[in-house]
C-alpha positions in Angstrom: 0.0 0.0 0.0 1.4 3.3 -1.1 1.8 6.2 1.3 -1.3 8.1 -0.2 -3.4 5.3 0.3 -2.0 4.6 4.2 -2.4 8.5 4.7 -6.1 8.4 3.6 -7.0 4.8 5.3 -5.8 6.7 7.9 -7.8 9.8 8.0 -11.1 7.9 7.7 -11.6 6.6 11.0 -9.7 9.6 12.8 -12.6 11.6 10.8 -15.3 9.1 12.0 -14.2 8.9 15.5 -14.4 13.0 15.3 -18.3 13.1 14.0 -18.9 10.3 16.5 -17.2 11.3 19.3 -19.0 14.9 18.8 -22.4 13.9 17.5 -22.0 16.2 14.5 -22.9 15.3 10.9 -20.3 14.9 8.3 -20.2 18.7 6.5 -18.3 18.2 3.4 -16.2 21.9 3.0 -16.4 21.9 -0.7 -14.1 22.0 -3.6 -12.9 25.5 -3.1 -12.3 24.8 0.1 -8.4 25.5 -0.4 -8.9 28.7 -2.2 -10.7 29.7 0.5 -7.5 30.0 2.8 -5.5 32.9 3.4 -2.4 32.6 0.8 -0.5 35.0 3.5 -1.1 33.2 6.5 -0.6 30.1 4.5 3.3 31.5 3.1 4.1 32.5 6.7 3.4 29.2 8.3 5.7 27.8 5.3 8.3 29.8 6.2 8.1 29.9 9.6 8.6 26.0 9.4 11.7 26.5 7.6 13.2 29.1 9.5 12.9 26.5 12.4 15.8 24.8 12.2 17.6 27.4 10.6 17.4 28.1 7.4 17.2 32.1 6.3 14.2 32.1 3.7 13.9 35.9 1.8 10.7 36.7 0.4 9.9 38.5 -2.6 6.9 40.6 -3.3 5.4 39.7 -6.5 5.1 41.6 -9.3 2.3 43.7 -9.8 
């Protein structure tokens, strides 16, 4: 079984055991849910993982 696979057999019950353990319905977030999120929180949390261990990461504005 490949590592996708394991990650979503995975996923299933930890998301039952959620709806269960809560008593809520399944509430499917859609298919823009990942558009939806902040790209500026989103690059900060990136970098701030990097910067972690070390690393220097210099952003660049983009063009406009």
């Amino acid at each position: 079984m490949g590592r996708v696979q394991v990650a979503v057999a995975h996923s299933i019950p930890i998301s039952v055991h959620y709806m269960l353990s809560r008593d809520e319905p399944y509430q499917d977030l859609g298919a823009d849910w990942l558009a939806r999120c902040n790209d500026d929180a989103h690059s900060r949390g990136l970098v701030a993982r990097l910067e972690r261990p070390g690393h220097t990461v210099p952003l660049d504005q983009p063009a406009a």
